[in-house]
N, C-alpha and C positions, 0 to 999 in steps of 0.2 A: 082295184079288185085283186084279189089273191089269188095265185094260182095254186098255194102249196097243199099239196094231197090230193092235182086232181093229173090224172093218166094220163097222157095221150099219146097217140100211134099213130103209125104211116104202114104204108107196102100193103102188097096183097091182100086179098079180100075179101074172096070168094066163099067163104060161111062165116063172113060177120064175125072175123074176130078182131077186127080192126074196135068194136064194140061201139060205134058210134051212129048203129041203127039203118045201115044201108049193108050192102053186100060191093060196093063198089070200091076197086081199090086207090089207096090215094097217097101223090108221091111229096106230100107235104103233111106234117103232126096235125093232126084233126085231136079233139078232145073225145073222151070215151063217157058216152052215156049217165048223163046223170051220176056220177060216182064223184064222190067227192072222202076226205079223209081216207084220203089213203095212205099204209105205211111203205108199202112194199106192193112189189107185181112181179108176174112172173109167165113167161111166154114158152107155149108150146110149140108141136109142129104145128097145129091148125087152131088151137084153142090157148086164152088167158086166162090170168088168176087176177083179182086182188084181194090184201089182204087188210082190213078197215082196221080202224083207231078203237071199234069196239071189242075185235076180236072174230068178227065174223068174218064169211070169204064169199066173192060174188066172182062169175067166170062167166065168160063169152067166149061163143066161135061154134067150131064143130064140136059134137055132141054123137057120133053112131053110136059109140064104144063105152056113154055115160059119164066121160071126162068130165062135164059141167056139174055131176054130183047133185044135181037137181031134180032125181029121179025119173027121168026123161032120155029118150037117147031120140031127141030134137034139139037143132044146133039153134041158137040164140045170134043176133047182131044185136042184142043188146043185154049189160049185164044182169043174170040171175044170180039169187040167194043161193049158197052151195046148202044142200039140207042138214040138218041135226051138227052143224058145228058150232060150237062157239069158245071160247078162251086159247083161239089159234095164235100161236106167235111166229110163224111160219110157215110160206108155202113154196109147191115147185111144180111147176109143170112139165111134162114128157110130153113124148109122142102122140099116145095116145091113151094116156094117163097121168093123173092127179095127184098132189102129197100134199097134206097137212102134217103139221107137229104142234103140239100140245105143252 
């Protein structure tokens, strides 16, 4: 089996940004939620990105401040669709905020 394109995280854990569906933190690489084709990712203070082979962005973790771009300011432990983007060829995560480029 392949692993190429697919995420995985360790540490802390506490809004599910670890993205692999629990809030529990873990001091070994666990795989992230169904996500697979991925080019690139990118890790915040409490929130991830990735960035797909098709162009699109999916992000887990915390969510107050709408970092996840899902039209929600509800955190996820598992990756959502970031909305209205697509032909992304980069991302970057902050603190407590988001960057796509185009």
């Amino acid at each position: 089996m392949s692993t190429s394109g697919i995420p995985w995280s360790w540490g802390f854990n506490n809004y599910g940004q670890l993205g692999n569906g629990t809030n529990t933190s873990s001091n070994v690489p666990v795989t992230v939620s169904d996500l697979s084709n991925v080019i690139t990712i990118s890790a915040g203070g409490s929130h991830s990105l990735a960035l797909l082979e098709d162009g699109t962005v999916q992000a887990w973790g915390y969510n107050s401040y709408g970092q996840l771009g899902n039209g929600t300011n509800t955190s996820s432990n598992v990756p959502v669709t970031v909305s209205d983007l697509s032909n992304v060829i980069a991302v970057s995560a902050g603190a407590y905020h988001s960057l796509a480029l185009f």
